[in-house]
N, C-alpha and C positions, 0 to 999 in steps of 0.2 A: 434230235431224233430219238435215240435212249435215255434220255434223264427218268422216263416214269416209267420204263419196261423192268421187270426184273433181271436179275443175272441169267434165268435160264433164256427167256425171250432174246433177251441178249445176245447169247450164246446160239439161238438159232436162227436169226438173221444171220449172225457173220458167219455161221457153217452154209446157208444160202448161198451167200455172195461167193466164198469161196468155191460150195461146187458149182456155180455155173462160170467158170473159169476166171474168178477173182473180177470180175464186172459189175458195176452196180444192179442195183436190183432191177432199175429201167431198163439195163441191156438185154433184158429175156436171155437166151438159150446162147451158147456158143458149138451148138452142136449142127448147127447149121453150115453146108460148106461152104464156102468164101474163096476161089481160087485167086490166089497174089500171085500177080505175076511182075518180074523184073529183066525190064528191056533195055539192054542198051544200042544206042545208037550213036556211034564215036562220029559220024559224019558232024552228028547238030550239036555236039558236045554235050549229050546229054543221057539219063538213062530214067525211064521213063515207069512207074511202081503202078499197076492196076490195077482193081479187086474186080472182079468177071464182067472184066471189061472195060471197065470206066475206070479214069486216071485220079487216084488218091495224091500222088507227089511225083515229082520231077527232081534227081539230082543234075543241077545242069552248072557248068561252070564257061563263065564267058570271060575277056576281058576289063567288061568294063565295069562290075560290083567287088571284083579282086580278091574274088575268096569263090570256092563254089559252096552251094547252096543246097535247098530244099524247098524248092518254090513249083506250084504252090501248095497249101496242107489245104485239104478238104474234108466234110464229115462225111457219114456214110452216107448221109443224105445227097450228099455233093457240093455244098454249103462251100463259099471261099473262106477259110478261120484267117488268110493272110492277106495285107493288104496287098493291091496291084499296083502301085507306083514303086519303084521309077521304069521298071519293065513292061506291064503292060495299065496305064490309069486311067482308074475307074472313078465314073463321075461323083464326085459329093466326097471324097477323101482326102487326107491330106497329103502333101508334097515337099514337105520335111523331112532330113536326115537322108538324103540317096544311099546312103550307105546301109540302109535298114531296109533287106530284103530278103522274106520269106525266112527259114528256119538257118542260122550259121553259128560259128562256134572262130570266136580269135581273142583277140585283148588290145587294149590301146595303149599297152609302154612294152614292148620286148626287145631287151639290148637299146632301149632309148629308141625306137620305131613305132610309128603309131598303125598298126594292124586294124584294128577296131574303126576306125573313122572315114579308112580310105575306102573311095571313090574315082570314076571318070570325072567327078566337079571340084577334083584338086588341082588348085593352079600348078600349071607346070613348074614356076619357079619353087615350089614348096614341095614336092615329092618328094626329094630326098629326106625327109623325115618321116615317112610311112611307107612300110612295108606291105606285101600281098605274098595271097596264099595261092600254089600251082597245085593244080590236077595232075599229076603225072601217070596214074594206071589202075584201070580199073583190075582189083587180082582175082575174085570171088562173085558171081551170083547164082541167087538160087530161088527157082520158082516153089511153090509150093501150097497145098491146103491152107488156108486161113496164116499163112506165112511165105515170106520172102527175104532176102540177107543177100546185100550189097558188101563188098567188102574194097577198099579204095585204098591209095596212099595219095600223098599231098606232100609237097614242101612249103617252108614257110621262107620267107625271101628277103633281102636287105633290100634299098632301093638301084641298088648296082647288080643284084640278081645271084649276093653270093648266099647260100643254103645254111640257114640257122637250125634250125627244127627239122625231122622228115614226122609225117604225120601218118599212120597209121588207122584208117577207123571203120568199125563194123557198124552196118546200118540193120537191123532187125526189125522189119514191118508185121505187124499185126492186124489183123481185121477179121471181125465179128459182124452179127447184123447190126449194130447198133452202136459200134465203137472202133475208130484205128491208134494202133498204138506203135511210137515210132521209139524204139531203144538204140541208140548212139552210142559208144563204145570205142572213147578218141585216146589213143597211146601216141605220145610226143617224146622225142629223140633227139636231146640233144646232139652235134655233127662233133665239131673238130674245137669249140670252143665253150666257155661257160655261157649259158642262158639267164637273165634274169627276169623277170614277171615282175617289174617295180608296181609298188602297190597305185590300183590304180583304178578309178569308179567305173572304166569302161570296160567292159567282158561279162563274162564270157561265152554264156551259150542263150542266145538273145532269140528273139522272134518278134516279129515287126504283124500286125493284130490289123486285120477289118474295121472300115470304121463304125459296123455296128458292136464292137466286141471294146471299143474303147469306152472309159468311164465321161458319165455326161461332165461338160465344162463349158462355164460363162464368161471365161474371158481368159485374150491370150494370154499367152507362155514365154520368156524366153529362155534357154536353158544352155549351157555353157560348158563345153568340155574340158578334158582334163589339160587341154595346152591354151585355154584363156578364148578357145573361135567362141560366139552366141550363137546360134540356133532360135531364132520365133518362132512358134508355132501358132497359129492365125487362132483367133475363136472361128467357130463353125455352127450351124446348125444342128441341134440334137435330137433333131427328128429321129427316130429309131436307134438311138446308141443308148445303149443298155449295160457296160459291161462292167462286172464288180469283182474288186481279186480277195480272196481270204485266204490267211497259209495256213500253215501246222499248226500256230501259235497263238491260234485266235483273234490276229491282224487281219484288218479288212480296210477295204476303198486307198485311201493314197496313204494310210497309216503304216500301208508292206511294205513301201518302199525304205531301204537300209534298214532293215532287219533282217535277221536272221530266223530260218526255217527251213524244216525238211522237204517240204512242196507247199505248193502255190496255184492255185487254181483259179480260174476266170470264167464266171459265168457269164451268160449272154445269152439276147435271142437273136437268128439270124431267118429272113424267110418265115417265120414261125416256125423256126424249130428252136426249140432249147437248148443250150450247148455251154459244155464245160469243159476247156482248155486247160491243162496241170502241166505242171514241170515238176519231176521227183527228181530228189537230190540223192547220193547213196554215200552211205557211211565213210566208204574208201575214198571217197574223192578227196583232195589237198584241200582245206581249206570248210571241211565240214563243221555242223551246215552253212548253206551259203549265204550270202547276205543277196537280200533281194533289189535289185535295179530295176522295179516295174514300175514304170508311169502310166498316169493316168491317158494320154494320148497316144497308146497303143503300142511303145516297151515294154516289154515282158520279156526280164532278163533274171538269170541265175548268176551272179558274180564271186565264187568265194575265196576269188582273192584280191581285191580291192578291198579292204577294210578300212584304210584309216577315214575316209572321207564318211563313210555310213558309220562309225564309231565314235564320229567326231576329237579323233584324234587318240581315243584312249585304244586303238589297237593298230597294229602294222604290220603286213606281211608281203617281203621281199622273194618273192617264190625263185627256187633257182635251181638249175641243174647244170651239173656238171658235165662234162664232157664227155660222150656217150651214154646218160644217164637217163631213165624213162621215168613215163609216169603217165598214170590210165585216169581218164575220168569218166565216167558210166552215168548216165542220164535215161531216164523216160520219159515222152513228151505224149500226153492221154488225151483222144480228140472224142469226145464220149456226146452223143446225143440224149439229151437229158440235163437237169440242174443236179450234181453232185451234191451231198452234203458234207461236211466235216468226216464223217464216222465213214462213211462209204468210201471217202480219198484216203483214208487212214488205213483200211483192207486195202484198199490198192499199196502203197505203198507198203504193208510189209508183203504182203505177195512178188513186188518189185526186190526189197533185198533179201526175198527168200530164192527167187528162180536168179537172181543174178549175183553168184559171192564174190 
């Protein structure tokens, strides 16, 4: 987009973007008001994010996906960016991974527990090796102009129900006429024992993608987790699927995945809207930057600490904390109508670790 602009032209595009509140130049004005509003309703186990009127995400936590969620993300359009299986499916999608629903954040080795994979579709004789994440209280919400902030705790659980991690996390909605933007803000607590994060390809803050936002493919898949299960994934018709990921680093289509980069964006069209899905990573997080877990069949994960298996052995990190020991990691997830470009997600991101230190 600048390779033939001068330095000043340069210079006054990215003073653009930033005054019209750090949004691409597609998202026009942010001066428009946008009321967020954030409902909770502890009856349906869930609490329900609105932009005037109409439902942007759902934090809802049920039994049976074993983590709570953020299902599902929409554009401003109203566009679904998440797929609808296994909770609510939608014709022509795939039926793959039940465990990959809507926007979540866990890992698949903690203390030797697989967090990440579990499901209601694990046999019973097998639970005891995976763990799940409790809702315990919602502490904080707050309605507001073109903003909203959930504030929750969570425990993370053995499969005998005793408290490894207490989970602490702030949810920050955003919305514009043309863009919503969701900032997560997860602090983990170790309890009464040491914690460890064995290195591990599956984590950590994932999003399970539309099947018009997945990249086109001619033929199945099977893909293998970190404890030896397969997974197929069927070929399908690629009628309308469209979706292409490029990061920071000038990786793109299935070349992003195990690599490393600051963010990560996925373009698509959806309905005829144009739409560009990011994940910004932030300097503070363990394991900066993160290596990317995004497949072409609609994974689109931020990992940064599973390393040896995207490093091909030449790195490893055993993440771990101590007893009583924290640690923050700070995410933005940008649901922008429009095709971002490189230079545009780059003003978004440092906008992202200028308002967030």
């Amino acid at each position: 987009m600048f390779r033939q602009q001068s330095v000043g032209a340069r210079l006054l595009v990215f003073l653009c973007v930033m005054v019209i509140g750090g949004l691409p130049i597609f998202a026009q004005s942010t001066s428009s008001k946008a009321m967020v509003r954030v409902v909770v309703n502890e009856a349906h186990r869930r609490v329900d994010v609105t932009v005037d009127g109409k439902l942007f995400t759902s934090y809802i936590w049920t039994d049976t996906i074993k983590k709570p969620v953020l299902y599902p993300l929409k554009t401003a359009q109203g566009n679904l960016v998440t797929r609808g299986f296994p909770l609510e499916p939608r014709a022509g999608e795939r039926v793959d991974h039940p465990h990959h629903v809507g926007l979540w954040f866990n890992y698949g080795d903690v203390n030797k527990l697989d967090f990440w994979n579990n499901s209601d579709a694990i046999k019973a004789e097998e639970r005891q090796k995976y763990g799940s994440i409790r809702h315990t209280k919602i502490k904080r919400v707050k309605s507001g102009n073109r903003r909203g902030e959930l504030e929750v705790e969570m425990e993370w659980l053995t499969s005998s129900g005793k408290i490894l991690l207490r989970e602490n996390t702030t949810f920050i909605f955003h919305a514009s006429e043309n863009a919503r933007t969701i900032d997560r803000i997860t602090k983990l607590t170790a309890l009464n024992e040491r914690v460890i994060f064995a290195d591990n390809k599956e984590g950590v803050l994932g999003i399970r993608v539309a099947r018009q936002l997945e990249q086109p493919s001619d033929k199945p898949e099977v893909f293998t987790d970190a404890s030896g299960k397969a997974t197929t994934v069927a070929k399908l018709d690629n009628a309308g699927v469209s979706g292409r990921y490029q990061s920071s680093e000038g990786k793109t289509g299935d070349s992003v995945w195990g690599t490393r980069g600051r963010w990560t964006m996925l373009t698509g069209t959806i309905e005829q809207e144009a739409i560009t899905l990011a994940i910004l990573d932030h300097p503070k997080n363990a394991g900066f930057p993160t290596y990317w877990h995004a497949r072409g069949y609609g994974l689109f994960a931020a990992n940064p600490l599973g390393q040896q298996v995207f490093s091909n052995g030449k790195e490893k990190l055993n993440f771990t904390l101590e007893p009583k020991q924290s640690t923050t990691f700070r995410h933005r997830i940008l649901i922008l109508s429009g095709k971002a470009t490189a230079d545009e997600l780059e003003s978004q991101y440092q906008r992202f670790t200028s308002e967030m230190k």
